[in-house]
Backbone as JSON Lines, residues from 0, in Angstrom:
{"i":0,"aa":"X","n":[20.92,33.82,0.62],"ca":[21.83,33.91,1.73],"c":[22.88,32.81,1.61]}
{"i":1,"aa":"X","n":[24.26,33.23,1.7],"ca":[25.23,32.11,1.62],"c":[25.52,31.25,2.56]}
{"i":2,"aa":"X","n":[24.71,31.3,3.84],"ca":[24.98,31.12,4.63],"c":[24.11,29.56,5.04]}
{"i":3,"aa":"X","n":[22.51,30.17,4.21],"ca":[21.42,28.9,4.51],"c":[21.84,27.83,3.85]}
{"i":4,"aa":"X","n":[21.35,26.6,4.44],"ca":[21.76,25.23,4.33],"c":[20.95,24.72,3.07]}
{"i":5,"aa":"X","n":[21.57,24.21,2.46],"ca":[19.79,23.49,1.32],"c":[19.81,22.65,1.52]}
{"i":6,"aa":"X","n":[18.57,22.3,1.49],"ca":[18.19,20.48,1.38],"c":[18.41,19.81,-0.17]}
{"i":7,"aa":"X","n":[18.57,18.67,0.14],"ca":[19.09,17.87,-0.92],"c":[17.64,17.2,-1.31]}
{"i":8,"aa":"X","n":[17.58,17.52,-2.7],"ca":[16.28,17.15,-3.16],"c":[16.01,15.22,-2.99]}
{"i":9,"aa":"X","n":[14.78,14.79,-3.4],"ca":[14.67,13.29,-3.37],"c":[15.02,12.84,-4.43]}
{"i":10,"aa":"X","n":[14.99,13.83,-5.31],"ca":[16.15,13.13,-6.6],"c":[17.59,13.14,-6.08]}
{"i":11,"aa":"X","n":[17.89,13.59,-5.33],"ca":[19.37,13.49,-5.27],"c":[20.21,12.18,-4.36]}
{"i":12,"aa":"X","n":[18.77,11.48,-3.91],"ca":[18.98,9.95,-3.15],"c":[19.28,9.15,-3.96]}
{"i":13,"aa":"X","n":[20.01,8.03,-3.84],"ca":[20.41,7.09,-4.36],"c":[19.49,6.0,-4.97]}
{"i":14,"aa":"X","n":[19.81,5.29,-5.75],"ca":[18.63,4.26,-6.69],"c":[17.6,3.88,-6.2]}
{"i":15,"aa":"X","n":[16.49,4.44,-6.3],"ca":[15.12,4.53,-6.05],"c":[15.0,2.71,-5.82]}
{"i":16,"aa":"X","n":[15.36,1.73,-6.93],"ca":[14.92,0.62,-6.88],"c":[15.72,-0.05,-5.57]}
{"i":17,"aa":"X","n":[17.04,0.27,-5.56],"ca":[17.39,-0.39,-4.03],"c":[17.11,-0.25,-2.76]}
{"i":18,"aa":"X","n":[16.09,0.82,-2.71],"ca":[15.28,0.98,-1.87],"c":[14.27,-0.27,-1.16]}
{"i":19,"aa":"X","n":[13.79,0.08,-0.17],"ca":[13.08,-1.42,0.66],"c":[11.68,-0.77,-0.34]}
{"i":20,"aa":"X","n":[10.98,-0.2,-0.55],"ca":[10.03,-0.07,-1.05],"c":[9.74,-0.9,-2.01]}
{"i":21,"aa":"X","n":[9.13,-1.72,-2.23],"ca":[8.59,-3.2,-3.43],"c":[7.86,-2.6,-4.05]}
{"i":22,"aa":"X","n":[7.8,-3.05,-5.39],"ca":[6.54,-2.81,-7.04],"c":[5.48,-3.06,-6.14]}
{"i":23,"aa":"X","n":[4.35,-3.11,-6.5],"ca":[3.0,-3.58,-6.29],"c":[3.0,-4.85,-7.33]}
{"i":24,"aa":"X","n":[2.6,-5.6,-6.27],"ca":[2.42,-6.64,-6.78],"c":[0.99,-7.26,-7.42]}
{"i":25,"aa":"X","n":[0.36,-6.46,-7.04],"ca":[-1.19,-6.94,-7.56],"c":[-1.56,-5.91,-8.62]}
{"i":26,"aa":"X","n":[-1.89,-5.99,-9.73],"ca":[-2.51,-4.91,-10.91],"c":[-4.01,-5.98,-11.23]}
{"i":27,"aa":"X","n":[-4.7,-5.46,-10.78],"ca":[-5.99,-5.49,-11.23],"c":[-6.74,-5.0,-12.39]}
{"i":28,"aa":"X","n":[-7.33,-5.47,-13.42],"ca":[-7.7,-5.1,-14.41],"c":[-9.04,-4.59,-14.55]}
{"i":29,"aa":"X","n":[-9.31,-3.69,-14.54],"ca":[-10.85,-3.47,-14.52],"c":[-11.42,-2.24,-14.43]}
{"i":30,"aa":"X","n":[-12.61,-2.17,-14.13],"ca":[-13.59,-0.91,-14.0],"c":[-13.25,-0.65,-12.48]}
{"i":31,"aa":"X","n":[-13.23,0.43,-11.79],"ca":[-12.92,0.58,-10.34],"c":[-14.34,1.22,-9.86]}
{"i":32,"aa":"X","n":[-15.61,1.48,-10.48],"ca":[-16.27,2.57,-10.12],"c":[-16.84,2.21,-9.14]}
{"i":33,"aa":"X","n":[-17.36,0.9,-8.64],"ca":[-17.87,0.12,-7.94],"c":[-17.31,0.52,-6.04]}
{"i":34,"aa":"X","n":[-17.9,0.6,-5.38],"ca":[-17.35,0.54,-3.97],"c":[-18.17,-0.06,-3.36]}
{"i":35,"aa":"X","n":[-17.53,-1.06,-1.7],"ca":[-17.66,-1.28,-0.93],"c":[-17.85,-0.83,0.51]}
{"i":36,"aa":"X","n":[-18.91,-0.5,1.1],"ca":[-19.14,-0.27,2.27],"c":[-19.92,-1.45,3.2]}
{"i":37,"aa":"X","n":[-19.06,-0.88,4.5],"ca":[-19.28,-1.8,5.54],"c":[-18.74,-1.64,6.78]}
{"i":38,"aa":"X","n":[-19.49,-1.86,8.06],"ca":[-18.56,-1.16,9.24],"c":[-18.22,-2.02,10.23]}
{"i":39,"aa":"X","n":[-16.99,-2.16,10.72],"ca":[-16.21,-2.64,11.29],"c":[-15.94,-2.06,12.04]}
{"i":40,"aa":"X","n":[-15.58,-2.54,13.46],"ca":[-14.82,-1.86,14.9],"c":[-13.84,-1.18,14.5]}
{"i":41,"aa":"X","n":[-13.43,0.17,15.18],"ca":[-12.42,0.55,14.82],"c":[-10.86,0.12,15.35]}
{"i":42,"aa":"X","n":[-11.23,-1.13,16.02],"ca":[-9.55,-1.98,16.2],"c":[-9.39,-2.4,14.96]}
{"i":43,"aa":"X","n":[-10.29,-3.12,14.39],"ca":[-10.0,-3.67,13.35],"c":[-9.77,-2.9,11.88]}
{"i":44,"aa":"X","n":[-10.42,-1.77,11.82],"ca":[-9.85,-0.74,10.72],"c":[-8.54,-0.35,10.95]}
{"i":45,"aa":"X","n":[-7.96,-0.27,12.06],"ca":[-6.89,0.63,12.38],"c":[-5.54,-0.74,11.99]}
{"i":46,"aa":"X","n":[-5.97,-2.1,12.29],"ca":[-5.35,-3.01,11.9],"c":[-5.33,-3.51,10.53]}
{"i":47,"aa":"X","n":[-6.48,-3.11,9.83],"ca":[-5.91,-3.53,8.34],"c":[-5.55,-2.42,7.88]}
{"i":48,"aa":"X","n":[-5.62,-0.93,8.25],"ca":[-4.69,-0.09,7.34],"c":[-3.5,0.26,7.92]}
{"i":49,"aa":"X","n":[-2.89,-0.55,9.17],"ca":[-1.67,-0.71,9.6],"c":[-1.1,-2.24,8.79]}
{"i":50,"aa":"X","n":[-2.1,-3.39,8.35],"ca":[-1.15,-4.12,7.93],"c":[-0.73,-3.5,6.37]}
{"i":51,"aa":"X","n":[-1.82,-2.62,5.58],"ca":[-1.36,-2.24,4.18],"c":[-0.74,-1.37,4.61]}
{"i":52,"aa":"X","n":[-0.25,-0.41,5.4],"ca":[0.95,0.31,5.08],"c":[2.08,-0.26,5.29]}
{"i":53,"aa":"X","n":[2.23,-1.52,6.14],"ca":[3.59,-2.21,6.63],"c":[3.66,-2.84,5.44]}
{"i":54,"aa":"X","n":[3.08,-3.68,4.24],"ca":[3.24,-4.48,3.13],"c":[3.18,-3.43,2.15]}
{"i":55,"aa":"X","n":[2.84,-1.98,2.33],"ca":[3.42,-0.97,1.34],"c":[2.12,-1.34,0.13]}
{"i":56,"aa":"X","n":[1.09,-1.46,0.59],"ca":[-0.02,-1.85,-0.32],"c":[-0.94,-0.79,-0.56]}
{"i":57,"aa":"X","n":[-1.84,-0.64,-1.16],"ca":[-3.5,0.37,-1.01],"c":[-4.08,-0.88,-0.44]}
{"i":58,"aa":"X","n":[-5.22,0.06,0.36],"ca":[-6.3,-1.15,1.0],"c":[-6.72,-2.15,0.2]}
{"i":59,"aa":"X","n":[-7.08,-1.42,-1.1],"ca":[-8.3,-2.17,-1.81],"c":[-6.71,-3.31,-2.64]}
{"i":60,"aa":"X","n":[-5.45,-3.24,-2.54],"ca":[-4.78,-4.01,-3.04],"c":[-4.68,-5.45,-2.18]}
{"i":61,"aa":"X","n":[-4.81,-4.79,-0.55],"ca":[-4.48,-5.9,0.6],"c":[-6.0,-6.66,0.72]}
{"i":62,"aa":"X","n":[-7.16,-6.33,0.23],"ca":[-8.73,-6.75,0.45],"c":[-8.49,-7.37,-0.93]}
{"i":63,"aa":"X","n":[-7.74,-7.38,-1.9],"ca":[-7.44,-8.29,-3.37],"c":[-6.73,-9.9,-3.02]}
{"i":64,"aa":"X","n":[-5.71,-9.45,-2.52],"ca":[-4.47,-10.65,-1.9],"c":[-5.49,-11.28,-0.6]}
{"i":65,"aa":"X","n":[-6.01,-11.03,-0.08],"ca":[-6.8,-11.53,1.48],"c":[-7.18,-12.39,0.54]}
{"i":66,"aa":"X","n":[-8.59,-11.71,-0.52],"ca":[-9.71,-12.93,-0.73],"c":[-9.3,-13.73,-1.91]}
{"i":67,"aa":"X","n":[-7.96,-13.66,-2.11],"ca":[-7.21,-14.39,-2.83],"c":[-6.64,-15.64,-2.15]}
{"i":68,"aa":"X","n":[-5.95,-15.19,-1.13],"ca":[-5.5,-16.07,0.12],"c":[-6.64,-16.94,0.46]}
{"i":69,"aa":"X","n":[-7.91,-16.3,1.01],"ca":[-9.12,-16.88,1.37],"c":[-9.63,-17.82,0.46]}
{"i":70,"aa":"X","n":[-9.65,-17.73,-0.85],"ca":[-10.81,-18.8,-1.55],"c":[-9.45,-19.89,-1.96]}
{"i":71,"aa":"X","n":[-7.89,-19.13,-1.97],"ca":[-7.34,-20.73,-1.99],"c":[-7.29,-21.85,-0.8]}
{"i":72,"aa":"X","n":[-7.47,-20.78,0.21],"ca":[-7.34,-21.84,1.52],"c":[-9.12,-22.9,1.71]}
{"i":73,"aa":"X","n":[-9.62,-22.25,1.11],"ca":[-10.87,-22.72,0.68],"c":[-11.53,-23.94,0.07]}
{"i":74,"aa":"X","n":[-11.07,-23.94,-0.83],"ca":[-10.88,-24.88,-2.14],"c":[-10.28,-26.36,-1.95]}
């Protein structure tokens, strides 16, 4: 139809890198098979996967940087 509108694909946005979206900053090297369980209130779940989506992280990237943060404040 000549008439319908198209959408403009996400390739057709401008330089991906000038975007606010940041690299990941943490690359971890390793075996991943391993998991963690453990239960927490759900204020507090809802607050750490609101702070990794505001820092644009995966959980298990923002639970990397924490106990990173943690054992230097530590030390």
């Amino acid at each position: 139809m000549p008439e319908a509108v198209q959408r403009s694909s996400s390739f057709d946005t401008p330089d991906k890198k000038a975007s606010s979206k940041k690299e990941r900053p943490i690359s971890i090297p390793g075996d991943y098979s391993d998991s963690i369980n453990f239960k927490v209130p759900p204020a507090f779940k809802q607050r750490f996967r609101l702070c990794a989506a505001k820092a644009d992280l995966k959980l298990n990237e923002l639970l990397f940087e924490m106990t990173d943060l943690w054992e230097a404040k530590r030390k």
